[in-house]
C-alpha positions in Angstrom: -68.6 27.7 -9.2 -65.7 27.7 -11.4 -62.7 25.3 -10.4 -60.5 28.0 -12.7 -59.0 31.6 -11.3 -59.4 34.4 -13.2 -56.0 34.2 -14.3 -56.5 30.7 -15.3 -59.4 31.5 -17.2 -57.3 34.5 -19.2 -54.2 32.7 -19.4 -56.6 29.7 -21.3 -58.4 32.4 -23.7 -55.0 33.2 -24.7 -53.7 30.0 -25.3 -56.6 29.1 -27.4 -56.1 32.0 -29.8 -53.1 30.3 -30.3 -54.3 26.9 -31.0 -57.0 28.4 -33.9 -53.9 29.4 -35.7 -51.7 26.1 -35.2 -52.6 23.0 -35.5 -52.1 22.0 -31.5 -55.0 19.9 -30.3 -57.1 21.5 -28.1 -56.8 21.8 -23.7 -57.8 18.2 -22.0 -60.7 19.0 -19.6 -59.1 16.7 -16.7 -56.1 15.7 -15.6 -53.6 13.9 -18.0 -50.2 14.1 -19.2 -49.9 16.3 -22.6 -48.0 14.7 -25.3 -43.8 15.1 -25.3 -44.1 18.2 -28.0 -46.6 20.1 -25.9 -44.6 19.6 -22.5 -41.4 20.4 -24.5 -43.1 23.7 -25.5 -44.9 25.1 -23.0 -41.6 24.0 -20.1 -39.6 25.7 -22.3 -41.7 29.1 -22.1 -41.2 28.4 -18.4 -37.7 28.3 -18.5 -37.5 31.3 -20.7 -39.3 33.2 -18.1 -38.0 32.3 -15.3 -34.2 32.7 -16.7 -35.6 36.4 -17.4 -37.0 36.9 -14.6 -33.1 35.8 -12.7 -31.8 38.2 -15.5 -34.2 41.3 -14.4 -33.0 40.1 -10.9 -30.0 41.2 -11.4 -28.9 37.1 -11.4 -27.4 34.4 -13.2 -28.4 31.2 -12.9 -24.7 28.5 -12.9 -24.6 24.8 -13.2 -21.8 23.0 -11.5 -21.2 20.6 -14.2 -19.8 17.4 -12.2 -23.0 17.7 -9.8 -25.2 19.1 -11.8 -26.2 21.6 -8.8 -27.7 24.9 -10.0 -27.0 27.8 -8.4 -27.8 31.5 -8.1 -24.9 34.6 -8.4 -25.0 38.1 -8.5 -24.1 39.5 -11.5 -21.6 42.0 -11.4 -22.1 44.7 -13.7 -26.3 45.4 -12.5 -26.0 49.3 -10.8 -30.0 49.2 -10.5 -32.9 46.7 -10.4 -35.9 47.9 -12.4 -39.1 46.8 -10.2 -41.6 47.6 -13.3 -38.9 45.2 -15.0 -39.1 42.9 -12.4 -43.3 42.8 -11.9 -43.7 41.9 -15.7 -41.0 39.2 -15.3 -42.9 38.1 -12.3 -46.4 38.0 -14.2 -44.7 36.6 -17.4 -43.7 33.2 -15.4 -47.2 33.0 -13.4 -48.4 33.0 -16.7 -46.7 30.4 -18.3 -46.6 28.2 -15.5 -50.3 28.4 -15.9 -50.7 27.7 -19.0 -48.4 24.3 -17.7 -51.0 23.1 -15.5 -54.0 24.0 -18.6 -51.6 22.0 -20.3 -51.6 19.1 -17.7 -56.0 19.9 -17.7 -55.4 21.3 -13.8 -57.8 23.4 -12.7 -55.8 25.4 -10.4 -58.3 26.9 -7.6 -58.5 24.2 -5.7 -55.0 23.1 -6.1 -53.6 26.4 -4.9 -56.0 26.5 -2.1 -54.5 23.2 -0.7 -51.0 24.1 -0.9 -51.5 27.3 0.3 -53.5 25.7 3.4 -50.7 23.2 3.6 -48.1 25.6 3.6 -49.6 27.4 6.1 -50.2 24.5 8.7 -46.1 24.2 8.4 -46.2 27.4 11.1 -48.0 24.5 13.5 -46.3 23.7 16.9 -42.9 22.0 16.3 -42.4 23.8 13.6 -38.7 26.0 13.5 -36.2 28.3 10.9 -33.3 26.5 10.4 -29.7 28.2 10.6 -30.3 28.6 6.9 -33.5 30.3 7.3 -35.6 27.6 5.9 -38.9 26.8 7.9 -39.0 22.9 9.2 -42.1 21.5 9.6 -43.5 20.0 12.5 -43.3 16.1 12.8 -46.7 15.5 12.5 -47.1 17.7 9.1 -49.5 16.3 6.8 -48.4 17.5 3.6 -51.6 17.4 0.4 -53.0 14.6 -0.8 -52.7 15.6 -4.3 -54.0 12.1 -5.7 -57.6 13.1 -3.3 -57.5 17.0 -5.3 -56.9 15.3 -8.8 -59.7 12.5 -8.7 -61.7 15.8 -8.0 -60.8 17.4 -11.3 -62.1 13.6 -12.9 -58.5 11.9 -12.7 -58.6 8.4 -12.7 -56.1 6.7 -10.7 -56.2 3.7 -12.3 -56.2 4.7 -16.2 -52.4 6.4 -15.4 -50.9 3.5 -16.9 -51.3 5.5 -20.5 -50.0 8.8 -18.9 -47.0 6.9 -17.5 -46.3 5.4 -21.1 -46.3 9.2 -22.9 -44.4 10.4 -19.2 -41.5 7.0 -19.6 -41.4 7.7 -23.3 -40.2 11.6 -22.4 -37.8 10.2 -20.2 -36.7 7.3 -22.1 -35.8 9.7 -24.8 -34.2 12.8 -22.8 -37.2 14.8 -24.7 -34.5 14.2 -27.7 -35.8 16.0 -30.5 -36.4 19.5 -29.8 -36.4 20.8 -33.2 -39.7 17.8 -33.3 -43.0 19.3 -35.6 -46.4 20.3 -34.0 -48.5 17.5 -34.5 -49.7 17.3 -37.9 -47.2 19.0 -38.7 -44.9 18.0 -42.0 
């Protein structure tokens, strides 16, 4: 039994015809922290997407810049929404947030099955829709144990402390260098 969905699996054969024309290393086959350039690149696809898919929305994404708070507003001049528009944009970020976790060596089966279960034992007693229209979950909720799904995709708890480094050394630098060269690259 595979561990990968279908969509996984093509998302992955893509991604590898990629890397036999660059010089990218190839995907980890458990869970670790890619390096800063291949986080940089493949979040950035995300955000692409996801900004299109707000744009085929008929929305604009805003930034308060003393907070920092992002937003959503309607844009003004969109007469029509396009749903075929709207289904590819849809597909387009499923499939590079996909490629995220291949990136991060999930296997995604499992992990969507537990948040999907979790998300579904929010609708337990005690739960209620706020005045905003956001479900609260019941007091007793017991969200996933991620750490539990991860150790069985081989992550070792213990051997983090070299993911942390690569993850701090993202941070540390504001993922500074954006124009930064594949590795191996001149």
């Amino acid at each position: 039994m595979t561990l990968k969905t279908e969509h996984q699996l093509r998302v992955e054969d893509m991604m590898l015809k990629i890397r036999e024309r660059t010089n990218y290393p190839s995907l980890p086959d458990s869970p670790t922290i890619p390096s800063d350039f291949l986080l940089m690149k493949q979040a950035r696809l995300v955000m692409e997407e996801f900004l299109e898919l707000m744009d085929a929305c008929g929305l604009r994404v805003t930034c308060e810049l003393d907070s920092g708070e992002l937003g959503l507003k309607k844009k003004r001049d969109v007469i029509s929404m396009e749903l075929p528009h709207i289904a590819k944009e849809l597909v387009d970020v499923s499939v590079v947030v996909t490629g995220l976790m291949s990136e991060f060596g999930l296997k995604d089966k499992p992990l969507l099955e537990a948040v999907d279960n979790a998300n579904l034992r929010k609708f337990g007693p005690g739960s209620y829709v706020d005045e905003r229209g956001k479900l609260r979950k019941p007091k007793d909720f017991q969200d996933v144990n991620m750490s539990e799904c991860l150790k069985n995709q081989g992550w070792k708890e213990n051997s983090h402390e070299e993911d942390e480094t690569v993850l701090l050394q993202g941070r540390t630098n504001d993922f500074q260098g954006c124009e930064e060269k594949a590795p191996g690259g001149s």
